[in-house]
N, C-alpha and C positions, 0 to 999 in steps of 0.2 A: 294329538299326543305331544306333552313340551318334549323340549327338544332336549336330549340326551349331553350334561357335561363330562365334559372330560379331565379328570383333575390326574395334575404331573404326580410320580410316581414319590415316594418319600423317600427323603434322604437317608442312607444305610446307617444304621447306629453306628456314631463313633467318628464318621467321615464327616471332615469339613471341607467346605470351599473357600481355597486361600484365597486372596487378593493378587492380580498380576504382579510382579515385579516391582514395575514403574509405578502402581498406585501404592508399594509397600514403601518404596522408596521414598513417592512423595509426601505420606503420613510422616516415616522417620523423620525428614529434616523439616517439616509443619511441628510437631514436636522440638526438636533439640533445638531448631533456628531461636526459639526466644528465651530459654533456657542461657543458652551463650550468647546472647546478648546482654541478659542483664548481669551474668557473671564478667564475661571478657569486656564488656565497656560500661563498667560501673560510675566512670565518670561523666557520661553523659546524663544529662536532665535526661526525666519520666518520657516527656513529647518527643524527643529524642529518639529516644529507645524504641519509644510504640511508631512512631513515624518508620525507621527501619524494619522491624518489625513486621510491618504493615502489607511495605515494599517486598520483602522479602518473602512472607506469604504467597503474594499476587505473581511472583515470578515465578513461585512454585505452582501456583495454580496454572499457569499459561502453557508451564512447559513440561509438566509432568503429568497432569489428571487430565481428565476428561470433561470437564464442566465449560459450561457455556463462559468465553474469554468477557463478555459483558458483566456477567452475574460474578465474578470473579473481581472485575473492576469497582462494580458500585459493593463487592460488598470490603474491598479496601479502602474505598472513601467514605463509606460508611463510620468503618475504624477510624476514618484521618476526624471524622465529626467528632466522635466521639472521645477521644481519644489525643489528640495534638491539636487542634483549632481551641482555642477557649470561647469559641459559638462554633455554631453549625453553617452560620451564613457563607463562608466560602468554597462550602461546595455545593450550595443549591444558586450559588451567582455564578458557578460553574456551565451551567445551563445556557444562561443570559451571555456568552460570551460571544462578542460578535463570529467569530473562524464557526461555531456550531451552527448559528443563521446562515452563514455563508454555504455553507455544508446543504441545511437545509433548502434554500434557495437553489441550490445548484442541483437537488436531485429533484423537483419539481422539472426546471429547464429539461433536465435529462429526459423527462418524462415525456413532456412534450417533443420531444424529439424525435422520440422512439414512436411514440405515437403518428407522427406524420412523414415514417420512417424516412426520416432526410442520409441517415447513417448506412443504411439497407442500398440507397438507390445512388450512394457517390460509388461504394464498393463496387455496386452493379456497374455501375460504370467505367471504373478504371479497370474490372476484368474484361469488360467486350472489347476495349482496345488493344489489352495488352496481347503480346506476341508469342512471347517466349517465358519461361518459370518465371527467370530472375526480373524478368519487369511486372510480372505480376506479383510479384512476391515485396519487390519494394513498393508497389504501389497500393500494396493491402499494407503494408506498416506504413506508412504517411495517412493513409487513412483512420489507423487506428491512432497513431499520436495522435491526430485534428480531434478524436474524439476525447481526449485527455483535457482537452480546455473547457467543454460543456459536462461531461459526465465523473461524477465525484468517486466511482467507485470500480476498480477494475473487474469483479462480478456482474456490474451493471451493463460492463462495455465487451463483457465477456456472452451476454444476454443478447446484446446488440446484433454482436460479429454471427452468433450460432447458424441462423440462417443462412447467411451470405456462404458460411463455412458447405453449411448440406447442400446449396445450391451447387458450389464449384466443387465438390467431393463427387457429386452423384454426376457428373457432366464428363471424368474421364474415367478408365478405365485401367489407369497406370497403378498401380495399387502403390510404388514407391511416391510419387506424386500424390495420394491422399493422405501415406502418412506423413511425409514433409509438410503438406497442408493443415493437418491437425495439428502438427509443431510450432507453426510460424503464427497460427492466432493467440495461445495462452503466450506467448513468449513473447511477442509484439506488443500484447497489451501490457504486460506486468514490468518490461524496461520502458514504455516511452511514457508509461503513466509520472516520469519523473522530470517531463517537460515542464508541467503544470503544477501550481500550487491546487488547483481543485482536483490531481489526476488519481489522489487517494488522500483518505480521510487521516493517512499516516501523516502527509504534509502539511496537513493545516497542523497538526498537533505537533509537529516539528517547527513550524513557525512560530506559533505563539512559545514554545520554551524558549527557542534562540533568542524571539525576541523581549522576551522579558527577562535573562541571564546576560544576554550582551547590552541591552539598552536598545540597537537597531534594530526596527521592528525590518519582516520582510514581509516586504508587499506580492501583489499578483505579477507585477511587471520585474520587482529585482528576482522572483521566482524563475521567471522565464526565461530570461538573460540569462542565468546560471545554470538552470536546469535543461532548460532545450538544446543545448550544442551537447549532451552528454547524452541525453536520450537518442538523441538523430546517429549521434556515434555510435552509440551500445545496440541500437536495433538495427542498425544497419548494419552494423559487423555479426549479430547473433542470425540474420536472415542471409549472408552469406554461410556461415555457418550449418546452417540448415541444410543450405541447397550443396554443398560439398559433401557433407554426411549422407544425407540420406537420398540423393541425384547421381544417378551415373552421370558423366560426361554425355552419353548420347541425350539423357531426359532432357539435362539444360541446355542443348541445342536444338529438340524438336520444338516445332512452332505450333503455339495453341490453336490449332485450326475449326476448335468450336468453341470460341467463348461466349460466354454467358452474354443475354441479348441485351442489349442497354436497356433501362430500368423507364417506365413513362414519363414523359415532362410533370414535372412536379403541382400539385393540386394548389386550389389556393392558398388552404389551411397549410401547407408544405412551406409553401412561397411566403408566407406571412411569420408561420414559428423560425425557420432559416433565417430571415430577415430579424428577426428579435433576438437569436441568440447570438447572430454577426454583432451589431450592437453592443450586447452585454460583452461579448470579447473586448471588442474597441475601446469601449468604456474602461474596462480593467487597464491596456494596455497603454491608456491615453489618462492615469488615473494621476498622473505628476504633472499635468496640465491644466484641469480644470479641479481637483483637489476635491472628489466625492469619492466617500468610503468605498470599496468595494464591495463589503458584504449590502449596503443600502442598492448602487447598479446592480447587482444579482437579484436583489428581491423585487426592484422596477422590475426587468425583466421576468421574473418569476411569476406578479402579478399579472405584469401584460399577458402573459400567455395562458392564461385561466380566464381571460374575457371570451365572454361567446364569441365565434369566427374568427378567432386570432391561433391559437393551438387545438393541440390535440386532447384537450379534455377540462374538466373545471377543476376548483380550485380542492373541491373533497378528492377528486380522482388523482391530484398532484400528489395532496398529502397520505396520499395513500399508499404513492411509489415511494414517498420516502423511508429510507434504511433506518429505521429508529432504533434499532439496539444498538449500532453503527453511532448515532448520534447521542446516548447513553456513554456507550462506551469512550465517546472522545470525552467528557463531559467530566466524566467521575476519572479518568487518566490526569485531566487539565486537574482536577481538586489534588490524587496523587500526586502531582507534581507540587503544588501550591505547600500539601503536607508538609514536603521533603524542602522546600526551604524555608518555609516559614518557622520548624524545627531548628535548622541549621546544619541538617543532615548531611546536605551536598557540599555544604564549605567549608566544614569543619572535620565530615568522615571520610568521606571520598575522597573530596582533592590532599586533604592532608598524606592521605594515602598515598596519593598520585606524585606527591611534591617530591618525595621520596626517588623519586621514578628520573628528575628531570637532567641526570647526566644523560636518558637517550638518545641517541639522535634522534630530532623530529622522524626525518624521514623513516626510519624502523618505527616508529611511536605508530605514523601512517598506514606501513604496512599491517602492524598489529591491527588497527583499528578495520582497514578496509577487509583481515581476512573473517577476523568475529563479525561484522555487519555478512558478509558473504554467506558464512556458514551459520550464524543462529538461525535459519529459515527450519534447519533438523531438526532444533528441538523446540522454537514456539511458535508454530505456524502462521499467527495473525500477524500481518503485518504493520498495523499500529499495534498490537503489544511487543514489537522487537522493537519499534522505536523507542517504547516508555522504561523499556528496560534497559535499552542503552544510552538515552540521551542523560540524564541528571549525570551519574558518571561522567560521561565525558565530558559535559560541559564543565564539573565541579573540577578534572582535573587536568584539562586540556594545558592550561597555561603553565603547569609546573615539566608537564613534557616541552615545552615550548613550541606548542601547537596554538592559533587564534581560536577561543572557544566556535566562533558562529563558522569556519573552516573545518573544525574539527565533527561539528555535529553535521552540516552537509553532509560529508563524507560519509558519516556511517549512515544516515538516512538511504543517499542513491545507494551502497550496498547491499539495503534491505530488500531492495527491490528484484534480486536476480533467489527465489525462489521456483527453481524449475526440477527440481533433481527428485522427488517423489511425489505422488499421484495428491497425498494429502497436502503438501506443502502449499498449495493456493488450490480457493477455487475454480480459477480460468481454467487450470495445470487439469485439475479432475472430471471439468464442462467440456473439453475438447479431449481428452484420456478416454471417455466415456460415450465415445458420438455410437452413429449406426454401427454397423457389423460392416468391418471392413472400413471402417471410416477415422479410426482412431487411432492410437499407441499404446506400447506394453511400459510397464515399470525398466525392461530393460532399454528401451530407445530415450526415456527421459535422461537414465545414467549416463547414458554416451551424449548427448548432448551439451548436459549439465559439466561432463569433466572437459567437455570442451570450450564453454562459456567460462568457465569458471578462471584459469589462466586468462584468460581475454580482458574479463573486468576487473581482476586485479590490476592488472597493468594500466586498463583504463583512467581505472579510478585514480591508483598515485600519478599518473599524469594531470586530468584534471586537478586533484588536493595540489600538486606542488608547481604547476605550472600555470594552467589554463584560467583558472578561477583567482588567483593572485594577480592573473595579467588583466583580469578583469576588473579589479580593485575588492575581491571578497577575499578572505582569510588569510591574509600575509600572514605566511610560516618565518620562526628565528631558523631558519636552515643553517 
């Protein structure tokens, strides 16, 4: 007997189903956005026009619909082919840009890593030692920064941590201690990922604008320099944070009397992929000395660890972990960018904008900038699309606030990174939100966390913009 359908019931004559709000909203200004462009700036050129235009769609797609933040991407640079390039070729050499191989390269290494879980068995490790919360608590964020220099993508390292997480959830019985524990993974990964130029695919696509807007390309090593004193800050102040919120006094004094048992001495394949990713680090870090690309040291490495008996898997099962709409998505942002000055978008619309702007004082200019990087995580969740929407701007009009453009785009880049304040805001935030029963956090504990980070990195951040990173020779402000 076939099997009996069941079909939805018909709609009542007369009744329609409206559109939410936010999708009404973002038809209206999809609509009128090119309408008032071609009236209100009649004097820009055609490629002009469509290049804003373009931008201006794709930020509407990021931060108001629901559409895939990738397919939203390529279908801007699609527009920039068509439309402001006079060929196509500069957004399919978008592809070919070395920061995307390096991307790519680096989630192969990931792969192998995870595969001869070297990430699994240091965690293991520093819990069987540790004593008390707070040294276990910083010694699971030193672990997650270290993962910031092998793994491209804070979901990947969010993938990594899950385990180690159910392991030390399921081992106490303290229930304020498992929710502190589900806090300190997504928020440990998503501030220390800004050690690293590979610690999110946001950075590589932060590097390549700065460095083709300032002239000074940033390498893996001026990354590191800049970005690791701020990360080792910020997650170190956000895990004491944790352990005050949601730790009585008595919790962070009792002593972990069953931790986790250390992890077995590592296999060979372990000992071999460890050893090949130590290297490719070195290589990065040592890359002003012996003068080889970094994305060519990532793909050595990458290679080597796809031969039989060297990693955790071959070279089909690499390209298999890699994040390719991730890698899409940087891809057709780098053409969006390309779009917007190769128009003259950013130097003619923006900064002139901006020039307007430069009786403020820098340091207000700073505060402005570090509090939009803070808070755009509410309305465009990805965080390489909060970078692509805010870097052309700032770079176009840094100077007229008399901010250094490649100072100015730092700044809101590490910003972007403190999405913790809703379940949707990042994947990690929703991967540990979501653990067992009894094992995670509600929407109300991320609030209280988030308004307490949030003063924290403000203050951070205009410390480093105005002192720390100037004393390091990167973006001298006119203060």
């Amino acid at each position: 007997m076939p099997a009996r359908q069941t079909l939805a019931p018909p709609l009542a004559p007369g009744r329609l189903t409206l559109p939410e709000p936010r999708t009404l909203l973002a038809l209206s200004l999809a609509v009128l956005l090119p309408v008032a462009v071609d009236i209100g700036l009649a004097s820009l050129d055609r490629p002009a026009r469509a290049a804003l235009i373009l931008f201006g769609l794709a930020v509407i797609g990021w931060g108001l619909t629901r559409l895939d933040d990738t397919l939203v991407a390529l279908l801007a640079a699609l527009g920039m082919a068509l439309w402001v390039f006079p060929a196509p070729d500069p957004v399919f050499a978008a592809l070919g840009n070395d920061l995307v191989w390096l991307l790519i390269a680096a989630f192969i290494l990931a792969d192998a890593l995870k595969r001869a879980g070297l990430a699994d068995r240091l965690a293991r490790l520093v819990a069987a030692r540790a004593r008390t919360p707070r040294t276990l608590f910083h010694g699971l964020g030193l672990v997650m920064l270290a993962t910031a220099f092998v793994v491209p993508s804070t979901s990947g390292r969010a993938a990594l941590m899950i385990p180690v997480h159910a392991a030390l959830a399921g081992a106490t019985t303290n229930p304020r201690l498992r929710r502190a524990l589900a806090l300190l993974f997504p928020t440990a990964i998503l501030l220390s990922a800004f050690a690293s130029l590979t610690g999110a695919g946001a950075h590589l696509l932060a590097a390549e604008m700065i460095g083709r807007w300032t002239g000074r390309p940033i390498g893996f090593l001026d990354w590191a320099l800049l970005g690791l004193p701020f990360a080792l800050a910020s997650t170190a102040l956000a895990i004491e944070a944790i352990l005050l919120l949601f730790l009585t006094p008595e919790d962070r004094r009792t002593p972990l009397v069953a931790p986790i048992a250390t992890a077995a001495a590592p296999g060979r394949r372990a000992g071999s992929a460890g050893a090949i990713a130590a290297l490719v680090v070195l290589g990065w870090f040592t890359a002003p000395l012996h003068g080889v690309d970094d994305t060519l040291i990532a793909l050595a490495g990458a290679l080597l660890l796809t031969l039989p008996g060297l990693g955790g898997g071959g070279l089909r099962d690499g390209l298999k972990a890699v994040e390719w709409p991730l890698i899409l998505f940087m891809a057709a942002t780098i053409a969006i960018a390309d779009g917007l000055a190769a128009s003259g978008v950013s130097g003619r619309m923006v900064g002139g904008a901006l020039d307007g702007l430069g009786g403020t004082a820098p340091i207000l200019a700073c505060a402005g900038l570090a509090a939009i990087g803070l808070l755009l995580h509410l309305v465009v969740q990805s965080r390489t699309a909060r970078v692509s929407v805010l870097l052309p701007p700032v770079l176009a009009g840094a100077a007229g606030l008399g901010l250094d453009p490649a100072g100015a785009g730092l700044l809101v880049v590490a910003a972007t990174g403190f999405c913790q304040t809703l379940m949707a805001s990042a994947k990690p935030v929703a991967m540990f939100g979501l653990a067992g029963e009894g094992q995670g956090y509600g929407p109300a504990d991320l609030l209280r966390l988030s308004l307490a980070l949030l003063p924290m990195l403000f203050a951070l951040l205009l410390l480093f913009a105005l002192a720390v990173w100037p004393a390091l020779g990167f973006g001298r402000f006119s203060l």
